[in-house]
Each structure stands twice: as C-alpha cells, then as structure tokens.
C-alpha positions as a Markdown table, in Angstrom:
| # | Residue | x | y | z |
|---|---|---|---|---|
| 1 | Unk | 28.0 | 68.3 | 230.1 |
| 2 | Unk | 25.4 | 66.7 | 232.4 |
| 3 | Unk | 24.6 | 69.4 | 235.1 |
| 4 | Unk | 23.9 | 67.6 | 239.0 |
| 5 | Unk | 24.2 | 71.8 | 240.0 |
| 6 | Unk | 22.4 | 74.2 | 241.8 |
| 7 | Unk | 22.2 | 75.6 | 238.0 |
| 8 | Unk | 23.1 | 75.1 | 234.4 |
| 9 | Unk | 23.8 | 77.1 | 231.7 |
| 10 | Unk | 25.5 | 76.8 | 228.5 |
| 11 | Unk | 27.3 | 78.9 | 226.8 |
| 12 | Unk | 29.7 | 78.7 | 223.7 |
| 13 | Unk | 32.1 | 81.6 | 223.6 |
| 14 | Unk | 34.6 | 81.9 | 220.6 |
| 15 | Unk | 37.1 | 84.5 | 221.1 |
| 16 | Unk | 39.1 | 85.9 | 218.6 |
| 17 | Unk | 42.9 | 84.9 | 217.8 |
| 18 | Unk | 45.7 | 87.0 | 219.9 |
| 19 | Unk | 46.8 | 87.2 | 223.4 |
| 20 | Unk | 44.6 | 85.9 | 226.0 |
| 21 | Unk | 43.3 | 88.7 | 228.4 |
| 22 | Unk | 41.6 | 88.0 | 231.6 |
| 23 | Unk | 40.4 | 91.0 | 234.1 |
| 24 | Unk | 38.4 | 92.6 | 236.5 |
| 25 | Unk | 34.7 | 94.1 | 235.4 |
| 26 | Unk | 32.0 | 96.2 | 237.5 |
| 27 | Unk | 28.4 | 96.6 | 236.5 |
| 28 | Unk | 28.1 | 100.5 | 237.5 |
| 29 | Unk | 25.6 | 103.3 | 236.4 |
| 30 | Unk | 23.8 | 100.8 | 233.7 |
| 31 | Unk | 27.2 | 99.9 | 231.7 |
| 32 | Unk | 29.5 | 96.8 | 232.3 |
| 33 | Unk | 32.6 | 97.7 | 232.1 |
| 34 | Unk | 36.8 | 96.3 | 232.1 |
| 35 | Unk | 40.1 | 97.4 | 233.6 |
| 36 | Unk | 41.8 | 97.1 | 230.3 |
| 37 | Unk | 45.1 | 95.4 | 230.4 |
| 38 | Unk | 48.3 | 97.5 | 231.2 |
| 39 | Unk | 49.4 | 98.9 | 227.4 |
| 40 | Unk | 46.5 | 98.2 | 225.4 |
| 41 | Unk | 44.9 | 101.9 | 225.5 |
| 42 | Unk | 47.4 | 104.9 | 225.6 |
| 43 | Unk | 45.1 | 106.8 | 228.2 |
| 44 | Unk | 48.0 | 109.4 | 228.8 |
| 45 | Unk | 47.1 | 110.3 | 224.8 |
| 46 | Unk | 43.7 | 110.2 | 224.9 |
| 47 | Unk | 43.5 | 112.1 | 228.5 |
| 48 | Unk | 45.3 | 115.5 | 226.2 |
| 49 | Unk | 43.2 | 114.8 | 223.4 |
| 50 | Unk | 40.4 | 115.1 | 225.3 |
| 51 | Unk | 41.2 | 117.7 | 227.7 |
| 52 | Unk | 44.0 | 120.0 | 225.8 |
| 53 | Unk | 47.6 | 119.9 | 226.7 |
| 54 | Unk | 47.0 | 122.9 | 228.7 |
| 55 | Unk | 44.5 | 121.8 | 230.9 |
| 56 | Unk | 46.1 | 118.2 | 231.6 |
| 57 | Unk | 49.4 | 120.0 | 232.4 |
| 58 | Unk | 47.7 | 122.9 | 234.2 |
| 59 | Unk | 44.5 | 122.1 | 235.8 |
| 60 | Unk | 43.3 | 125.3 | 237.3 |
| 61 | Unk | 43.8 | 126.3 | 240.9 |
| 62 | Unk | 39.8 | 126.4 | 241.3 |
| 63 | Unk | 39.8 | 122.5 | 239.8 |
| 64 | Unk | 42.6 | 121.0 | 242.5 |
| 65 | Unk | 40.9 | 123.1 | 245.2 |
| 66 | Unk | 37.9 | 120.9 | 245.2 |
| 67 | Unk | 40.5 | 117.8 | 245.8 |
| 68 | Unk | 42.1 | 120.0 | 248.9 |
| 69 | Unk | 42.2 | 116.8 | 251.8 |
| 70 | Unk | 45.5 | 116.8 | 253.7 |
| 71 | Unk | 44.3 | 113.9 | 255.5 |
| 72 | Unk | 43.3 | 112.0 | 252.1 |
| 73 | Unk | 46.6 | 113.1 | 250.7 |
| 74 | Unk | 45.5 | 116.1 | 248.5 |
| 75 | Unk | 44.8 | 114.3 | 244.9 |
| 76 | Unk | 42.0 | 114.7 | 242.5 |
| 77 | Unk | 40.4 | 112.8 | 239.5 |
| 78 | Unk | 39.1 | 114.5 | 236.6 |
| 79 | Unk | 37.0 | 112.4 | 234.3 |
| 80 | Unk | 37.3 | 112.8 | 230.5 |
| 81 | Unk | 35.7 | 110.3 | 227.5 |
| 82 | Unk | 37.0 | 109.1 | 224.5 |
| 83 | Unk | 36.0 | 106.8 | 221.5 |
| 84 | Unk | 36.8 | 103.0 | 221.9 |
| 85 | Unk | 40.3 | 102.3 | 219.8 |
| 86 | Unk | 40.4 | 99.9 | 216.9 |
| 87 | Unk | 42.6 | 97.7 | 220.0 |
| 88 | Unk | 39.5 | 97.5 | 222.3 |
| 89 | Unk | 36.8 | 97.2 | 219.5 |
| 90 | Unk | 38.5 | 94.9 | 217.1 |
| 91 | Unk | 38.4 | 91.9 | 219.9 |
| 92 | Unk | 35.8 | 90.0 | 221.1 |
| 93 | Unk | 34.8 | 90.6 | 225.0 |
| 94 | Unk | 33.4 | 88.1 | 227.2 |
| 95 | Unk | 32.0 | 89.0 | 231.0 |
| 96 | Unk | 31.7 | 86.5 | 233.8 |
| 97 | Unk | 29.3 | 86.5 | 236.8 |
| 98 | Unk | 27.6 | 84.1 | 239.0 |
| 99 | Unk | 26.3 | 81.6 | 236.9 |
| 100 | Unk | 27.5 | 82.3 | 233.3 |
| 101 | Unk | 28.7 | 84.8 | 230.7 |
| 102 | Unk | 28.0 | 86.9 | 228.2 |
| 103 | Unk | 30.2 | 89.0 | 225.1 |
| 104 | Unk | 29.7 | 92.6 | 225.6 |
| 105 | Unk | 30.8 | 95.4 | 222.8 |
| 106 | Unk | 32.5 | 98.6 | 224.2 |
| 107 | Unk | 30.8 | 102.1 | 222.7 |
| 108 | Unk | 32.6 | 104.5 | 225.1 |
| 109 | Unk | 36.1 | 104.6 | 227.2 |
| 110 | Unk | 35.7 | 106.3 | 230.6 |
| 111 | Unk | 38.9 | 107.7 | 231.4 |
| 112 | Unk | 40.5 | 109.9 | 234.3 |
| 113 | Unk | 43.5 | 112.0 | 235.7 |
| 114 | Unk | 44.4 | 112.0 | 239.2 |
| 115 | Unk | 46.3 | 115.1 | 240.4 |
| 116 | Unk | 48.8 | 115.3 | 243.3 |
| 117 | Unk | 49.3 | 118.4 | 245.1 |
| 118 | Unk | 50.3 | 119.9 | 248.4 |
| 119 | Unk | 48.4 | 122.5 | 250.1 |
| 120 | Unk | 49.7 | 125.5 | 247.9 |
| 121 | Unk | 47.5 | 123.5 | 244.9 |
| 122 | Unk | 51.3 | 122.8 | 243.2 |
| 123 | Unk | 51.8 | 119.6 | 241.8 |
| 124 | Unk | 54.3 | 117.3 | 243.4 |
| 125 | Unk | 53.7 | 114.3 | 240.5 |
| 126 | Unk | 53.3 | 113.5 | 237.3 |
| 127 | Unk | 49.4 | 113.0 | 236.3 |
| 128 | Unk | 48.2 | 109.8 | 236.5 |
| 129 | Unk | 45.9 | 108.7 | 233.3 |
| 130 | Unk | 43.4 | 105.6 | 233.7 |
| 131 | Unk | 40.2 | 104.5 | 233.2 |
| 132 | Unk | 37.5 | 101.8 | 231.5 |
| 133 | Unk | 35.9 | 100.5 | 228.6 |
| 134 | Unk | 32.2 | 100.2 | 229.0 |
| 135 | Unk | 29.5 | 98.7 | 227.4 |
| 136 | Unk | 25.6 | 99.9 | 227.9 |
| 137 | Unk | 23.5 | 97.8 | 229.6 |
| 138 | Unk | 24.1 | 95.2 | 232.6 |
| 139 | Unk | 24.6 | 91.5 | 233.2 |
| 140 | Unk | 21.9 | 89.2 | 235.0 |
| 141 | Unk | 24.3 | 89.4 | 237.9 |
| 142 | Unk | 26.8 | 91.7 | 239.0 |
| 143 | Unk | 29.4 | 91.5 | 236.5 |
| 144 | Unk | 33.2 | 89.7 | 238.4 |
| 145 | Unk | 35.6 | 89.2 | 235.6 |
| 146 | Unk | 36.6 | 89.1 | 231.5 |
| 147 | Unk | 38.1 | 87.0 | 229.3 |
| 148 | Unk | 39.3 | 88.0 | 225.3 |
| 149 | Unk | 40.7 | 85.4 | 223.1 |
| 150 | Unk | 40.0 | 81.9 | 224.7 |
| 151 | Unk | 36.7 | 80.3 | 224.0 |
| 152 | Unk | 34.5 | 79.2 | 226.8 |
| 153 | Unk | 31.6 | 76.1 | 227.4 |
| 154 | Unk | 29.2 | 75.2 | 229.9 |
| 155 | Unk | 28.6 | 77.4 | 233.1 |
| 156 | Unk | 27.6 | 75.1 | 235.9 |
| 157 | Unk | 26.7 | 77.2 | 239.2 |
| 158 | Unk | 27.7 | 75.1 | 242.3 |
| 159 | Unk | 27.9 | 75.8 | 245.7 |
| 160 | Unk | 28.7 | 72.5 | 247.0 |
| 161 | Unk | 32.4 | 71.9 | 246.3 |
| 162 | Unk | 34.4 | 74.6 | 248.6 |
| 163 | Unk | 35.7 | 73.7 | 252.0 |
| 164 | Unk | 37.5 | 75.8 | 254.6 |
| 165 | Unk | 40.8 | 74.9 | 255.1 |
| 166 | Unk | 41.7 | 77.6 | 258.2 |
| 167 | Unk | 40.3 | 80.8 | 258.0 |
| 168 | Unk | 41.8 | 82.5 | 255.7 |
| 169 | Unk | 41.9 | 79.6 | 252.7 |
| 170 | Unk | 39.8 | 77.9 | 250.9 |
| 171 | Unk | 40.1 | 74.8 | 248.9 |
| 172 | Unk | 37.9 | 73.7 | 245.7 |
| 173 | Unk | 38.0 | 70.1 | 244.1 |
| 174 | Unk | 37.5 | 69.6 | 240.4 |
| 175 | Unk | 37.5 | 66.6 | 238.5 |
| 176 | Unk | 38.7 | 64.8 | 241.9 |
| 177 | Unk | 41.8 | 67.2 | 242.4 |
| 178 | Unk | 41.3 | 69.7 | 244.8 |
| 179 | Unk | 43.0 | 73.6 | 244.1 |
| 180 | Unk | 43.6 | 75.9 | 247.5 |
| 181 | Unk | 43.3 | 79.4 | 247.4 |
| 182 | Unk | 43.2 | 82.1 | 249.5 |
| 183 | Unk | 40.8 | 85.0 | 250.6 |
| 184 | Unk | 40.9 | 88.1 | 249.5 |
| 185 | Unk | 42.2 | 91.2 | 252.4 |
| 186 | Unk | 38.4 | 92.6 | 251.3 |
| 187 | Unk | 36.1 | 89.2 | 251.5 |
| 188 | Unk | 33.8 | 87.9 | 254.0 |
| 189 | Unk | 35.1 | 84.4 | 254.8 |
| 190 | Unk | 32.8 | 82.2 | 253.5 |
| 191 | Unk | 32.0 | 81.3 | 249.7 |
| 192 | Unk | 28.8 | 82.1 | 248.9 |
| 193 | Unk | 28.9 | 80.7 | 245.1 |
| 194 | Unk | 31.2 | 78.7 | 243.1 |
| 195 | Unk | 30.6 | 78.9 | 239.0 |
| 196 | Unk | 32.7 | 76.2 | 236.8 |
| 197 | Unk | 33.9 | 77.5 | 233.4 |
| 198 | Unk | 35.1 | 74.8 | 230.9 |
| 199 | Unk | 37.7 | 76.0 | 228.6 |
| 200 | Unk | 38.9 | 75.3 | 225.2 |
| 201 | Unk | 41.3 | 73.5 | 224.2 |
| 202 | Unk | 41.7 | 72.5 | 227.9 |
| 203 | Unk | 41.3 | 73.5 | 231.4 |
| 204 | Unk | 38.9 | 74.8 | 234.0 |
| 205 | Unk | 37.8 | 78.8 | 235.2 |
| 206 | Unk | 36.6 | 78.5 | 238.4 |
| 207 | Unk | 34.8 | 81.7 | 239.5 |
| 208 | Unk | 34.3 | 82.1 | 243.5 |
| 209 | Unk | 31.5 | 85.0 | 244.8 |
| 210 | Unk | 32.3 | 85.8 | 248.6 |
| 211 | Unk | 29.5 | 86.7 | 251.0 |
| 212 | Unk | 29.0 | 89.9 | 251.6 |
| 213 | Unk | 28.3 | 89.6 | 254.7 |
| 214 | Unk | 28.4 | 91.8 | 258.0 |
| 215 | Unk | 32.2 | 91.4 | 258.2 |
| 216 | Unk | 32.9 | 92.6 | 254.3 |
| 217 | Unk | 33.4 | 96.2 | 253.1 |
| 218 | Unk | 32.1 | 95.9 | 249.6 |
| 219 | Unk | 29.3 | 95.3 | 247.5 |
| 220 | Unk | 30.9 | 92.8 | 245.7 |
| 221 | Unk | 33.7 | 90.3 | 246.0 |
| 222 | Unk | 35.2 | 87.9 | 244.0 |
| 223 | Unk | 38.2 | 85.5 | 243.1 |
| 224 | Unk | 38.6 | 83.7 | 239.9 |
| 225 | Unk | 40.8 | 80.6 | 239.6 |
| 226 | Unk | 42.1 | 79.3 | 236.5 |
| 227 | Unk | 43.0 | 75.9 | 237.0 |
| 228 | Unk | 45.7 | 73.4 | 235.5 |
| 229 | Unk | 46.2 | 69.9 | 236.2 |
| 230 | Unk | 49.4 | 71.1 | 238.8 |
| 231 | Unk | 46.8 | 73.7 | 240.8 |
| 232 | Unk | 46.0 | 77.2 | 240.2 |
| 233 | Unk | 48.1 | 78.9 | 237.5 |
| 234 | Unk | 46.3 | 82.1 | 238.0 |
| 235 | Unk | 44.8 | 83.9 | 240.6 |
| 236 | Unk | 42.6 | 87.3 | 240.1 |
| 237 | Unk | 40.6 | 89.0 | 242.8 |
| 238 | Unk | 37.8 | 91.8 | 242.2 |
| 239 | Unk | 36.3 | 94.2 | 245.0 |
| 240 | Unk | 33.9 | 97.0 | 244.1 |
| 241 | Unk | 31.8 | 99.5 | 245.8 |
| 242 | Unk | 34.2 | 98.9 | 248.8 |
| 243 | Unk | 34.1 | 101.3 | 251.9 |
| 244 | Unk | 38.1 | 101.1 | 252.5 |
C-alpha cells in the first residue's frame, strides 16, 4: 500500500484459527494488558484458588473496613494473581495504538473481587470476580484496543480524513465511502488521530484517538471502527485513567 500519511507502517499480523476477539487494552504499571472476553477465563475459579474459599466467602471485617464509603456505596476490590490458562496463552494477541500494532504474550492474569456491604461490614451481594491479562513491557504509544484471530496489514496514521458532522459525531471516509460515528460520553470533541488498519480477507479497522483536551476526564480516549462496505459493523470505545 502506497502511504500519502502523516505515517506509515507495516505490519503483517497472522492470528490463529478460532473466534475473532476484539477488545479494550491499557498500558499501566510497565504491562499492556486486555479485558478478556466475557467466558474465556473463569475468574470466579481462579479468585478461590487463589485466595481460599474462606477468605473469598468471608473477607474479614478489618479487609471491608478499609472499603467503608457510604457515599461511594461501600464496595471494595481485593486483588489476587493467577497463571495465564491454556485459553489466553494458546492464542495469538495483537495490540493496537496510534499508528500500528504489535502481538503481545500474556505471563500473568491480574484479577480482583469487589465486595458489597452496608455499614455493619455485611455483605448485601454476591462477589464480583474480574480482571486482566497482562504482558511485561509497553507499546510505543499508549495501547487502545486487541484483536485475536484475524490477521492484519498496513498501519497508515492519518489525521486528515475526519470531519465533524454536529458536535457530538463524527464522520470518516474510506475508500470514497464515508462511516459516521459518534463520540464517546468520556472524549474531548475533536479527533486528534485517525490510524487505518487493513484486514484480511477483507475490510477496514479504523482506530480514532480523541484529544485529551481541557474538556476530557481521561488520560486516554479512543474509538475503534470496524468498517464494512454498508458502514460501521462494530463500534468499541476505550477510556482509561478517567477522573469520573
């Protein structure tokens, strides 16, 4: 593909054969790391193996009292870590950021329990289990999205194909068409990159950055678009180190 960009980079991504996932990722504490899809880590399972039955039933009085906000609504998150499953390190990982991509390889899951409780430290829910996979090391720009099992070419960085169309939405054109989409509740109104991912066997991965700029809460936002020749099929939107 001949680049007339702000940048060019290529990159050749072969993913592995399976379900297609796409999600958010964060580049945090030196790691990149993904918001596995819903059902492919039991983190329920791995939260009691890792912490006892006991203590994920039962979290001590002294543990919830540290997480004692009425006005935040009295919960609390208690971290644990587990070993990456064969479903997580058995695939092949790519990350996206402005202006290309790279495959990362999970080594740790970050998970947690969030607690609710009223003010007598008595639990009024069932724990909630979640967490991350996470990789060592960081991408050359914050890390926005992931993709496992399609295979990617060509990042072209270019910031000279988004127009406003109202406040609130934004419209790219690709290959003459042109695909709407709106802003996310957390951005800044105004695009501050646009990075074109071509896909195998067809289609397009647009990936927008938002300014951060005096009117956003968080460090980072972004949108990514993946485009079919009837508009936008998909639509995710990533926020991270927000203030909200």
């Amino acid at each position: 593909m001949k680049c007339a960009t702000l940048a060019c980079a290529a990159v050749a991504l072969t993913g592995a054969m399976g379900p297609v996932y796409w999600g958010n990722a964060s580049s945090q504490h030196g790691e990149v790391c993904l918001e596995l899809p819903p059902g492919l880590v039991d983190w329920r399972t791995l939260a009691v193996q890792s912490l006892g039955q006991e203590r994920f039933a039962h979290p001590s009085p002294d543990v919830l009292r540290a997480g004692l906000e009425p006005e935040l609504g009295n919960s609390l998150s208690v971290p644990f870590e587990a070993p990456v499953p064969a479903s997580v390190g058995d695939r092949f990982w790519v990350v996206l950021y402005r202006g290309g991509a790279a495959p990362v390889i999970p080594t740790v899951l970050h998970g947690n329990v969030t607690y609710f409780f009223d003010s007598t430290l008595t639990l009024t829910a069932e724990p909630v289990a979640g967490g991350v996979a996470c990789a060592p090391g960081r991408t050359p720009e914050a890390a926005a999205f992931y993709v496992s099992g399609a295979t990617l070419h060509d990042a072209a960085l270019d910031a000279t194909t988004v127009t406003s169309v109202g406040r609130d939405s934004f419209a790219i054109s690709v290959a003459g068409q042109e695909h709407r989409f709106p802003r996310p509740s957390f951005a800044f109104p105004k695009v501050l990159h646009v990075t074109l991912f071509h896909r195998d066997p067809t289609g397009t991965i647009a990936l927008i950055e938002w300014d951060p700029g005096d009117g956003s809460t968080c460090l980072s936002s972004f949108s990514l678009l993946i485009l079919g020749a009837a508009g936008p099929r998909d639509l995710l939107e990533n926020g991270y180190d927000c203030d909200v």
